[in-house]
N, C-alpha and C positions, 0 to 999 in steps of 0.2 A: 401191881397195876390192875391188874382184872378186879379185885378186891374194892378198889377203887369207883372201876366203873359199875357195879356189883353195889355199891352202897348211892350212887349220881342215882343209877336206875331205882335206887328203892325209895329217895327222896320224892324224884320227877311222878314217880307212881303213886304215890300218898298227896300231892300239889295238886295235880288231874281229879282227883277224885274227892277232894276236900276243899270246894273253893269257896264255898256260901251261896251260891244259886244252884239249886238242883238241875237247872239247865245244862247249866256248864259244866256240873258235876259230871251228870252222863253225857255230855258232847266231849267233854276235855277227857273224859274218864276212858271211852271206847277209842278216843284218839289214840291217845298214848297204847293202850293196850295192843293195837293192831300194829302200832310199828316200833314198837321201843325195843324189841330185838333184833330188830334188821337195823338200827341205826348204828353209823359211827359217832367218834368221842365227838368229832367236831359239832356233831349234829345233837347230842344229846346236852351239849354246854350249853346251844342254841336252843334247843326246846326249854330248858332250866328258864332261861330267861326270859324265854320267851310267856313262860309259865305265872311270870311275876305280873305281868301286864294286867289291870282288872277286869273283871269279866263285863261289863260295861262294854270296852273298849275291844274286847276279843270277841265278842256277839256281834258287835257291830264289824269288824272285818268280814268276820267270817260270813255274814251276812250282803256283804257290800257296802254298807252305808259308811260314811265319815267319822274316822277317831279321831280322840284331841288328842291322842301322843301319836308318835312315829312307829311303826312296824317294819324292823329292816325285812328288808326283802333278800330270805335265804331259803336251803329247803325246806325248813320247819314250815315258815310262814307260806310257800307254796302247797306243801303238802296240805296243809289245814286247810287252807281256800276251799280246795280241788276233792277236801273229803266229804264223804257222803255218810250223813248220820242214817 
């Protein structure tokens, strides 16, 4: 199991930091890094996916302004709001 979550984290860590905007690189990049040890599984499935989302549409939350797709609201998406690059 730990093996498991030990290989999610090394994906989510390489996803953050490899997205094609240098923006997002270091905003998604510092994100992850500051919590992806303190998360749980349920939280790190949700960051994964959350990770899929384009950086377009994840600038523009994290920003306030209007996406064209949906962003469920859990604590991934809270926490990112509420972080301070």
């Amino acid at each position: 199991m730990s093996s498991n979550i030990d290989e999610l984290k090394k994906k989510i860590i390489y996803r953050s930091n490899y997205r094609g905007t240098k923006e997002m690189d270091k905003l998604l990049g510092k994100f992850v890094k500051k919590y992806i040890n303190d998360l749980q599984e349920k939280d790190l499935i949700d960051l994964k996916k959350f990770l899929k989302i384009d950086d377009t549409n994840l600038y523009n939350f994290y920003n306030g302004f209007e996406t064209d797709v949906e962003i469920e609201n859990n604590n991934i998406s809270l926490m990112f709001k509420s972080f301070k690059y």
